[in-house]
C-alpha positions, 0 to 999 in steps of 0.5 A: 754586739755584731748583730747591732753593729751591722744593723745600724749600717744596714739601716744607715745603708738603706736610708741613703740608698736612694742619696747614693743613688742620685749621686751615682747619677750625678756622676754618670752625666744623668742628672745636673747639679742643679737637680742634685742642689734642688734635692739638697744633696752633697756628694762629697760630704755624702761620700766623707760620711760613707768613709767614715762610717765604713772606717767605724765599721771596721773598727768596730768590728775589729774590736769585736774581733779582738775581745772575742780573741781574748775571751777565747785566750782568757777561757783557754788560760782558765781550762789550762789551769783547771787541767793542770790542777786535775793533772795535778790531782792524778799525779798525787793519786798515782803517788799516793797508791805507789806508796801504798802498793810499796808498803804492801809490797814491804809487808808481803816481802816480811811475811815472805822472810819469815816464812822462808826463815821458818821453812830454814828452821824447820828444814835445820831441825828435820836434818839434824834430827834426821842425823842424830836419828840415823847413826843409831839406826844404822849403826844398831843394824850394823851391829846386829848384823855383825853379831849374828 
């Protein structure tokens, strides 16, 4: 786009180069209008077309300018959603293992509870045979003592 864009102004500048010239000439006293009516030039409508082509020039430039100002917001949109869909994606991720990390967590807290509950029945059962167990021992050496 650019590059055929500014060729054509380059080629249109060379090709009235030596017109531009003669006119500049013109201008400056050097040559009369005899001389510029004999090269059939125009000055004014020389200068016109300059004008205008300089006005299409920038137009269409600016319009290059644009499009690739949209390309870049529209590219920029695209890249955004994909990046919110891969945030997206991570957040579920992150979710998806918090519930499985709090599932397991349950599970060990289960086994935790039981093992706590087994090692409280066990220690229960230990004391009140540790209890029956020691009045009889206690009170039998008490007693032999007593009849001795």
């Amino acid at each position: 786009g650019l590059s055929n864009v500014g060729t054509f102004f380059v080629m249109d500048l060379e090709t009235n180069e030596q017109s531009y010239t003669a006119c500049r000439l013109y201008a400056q006293g050097e040559l009369t209008l005899q001389q510029l009516q004999d090269s059939s030039l125009d000055c004014d409508a020389l200068e016109r077309s300059s004008f205008w082509r300089i006005v299409t020039l920038v137009t269409l430039l600016s319009q290059l300018w644009f499009s690739c100002f949209l390309s870049k917001m529209y590219s920029e949109k695209i890249q955004d959603a994909n990046n919110d869909q891969s945030d997206k994606a991570t957040v579920d991720f992150v979710w998806h293992r918090r519930r499985e990390l709090w599932v397991q967590l349950e599970r060990f807290e289960d086994v935790v509870q039981r093992q706590f509950e087994e090692l409280r029945v066990s220690l229960v059962h230990r004391q009140a045979q540790g209890a029956r167990a020691q009045p009889m021992g206690a009170g039998g050496a008490f007693s032999a003592g007593a009849t001795r």
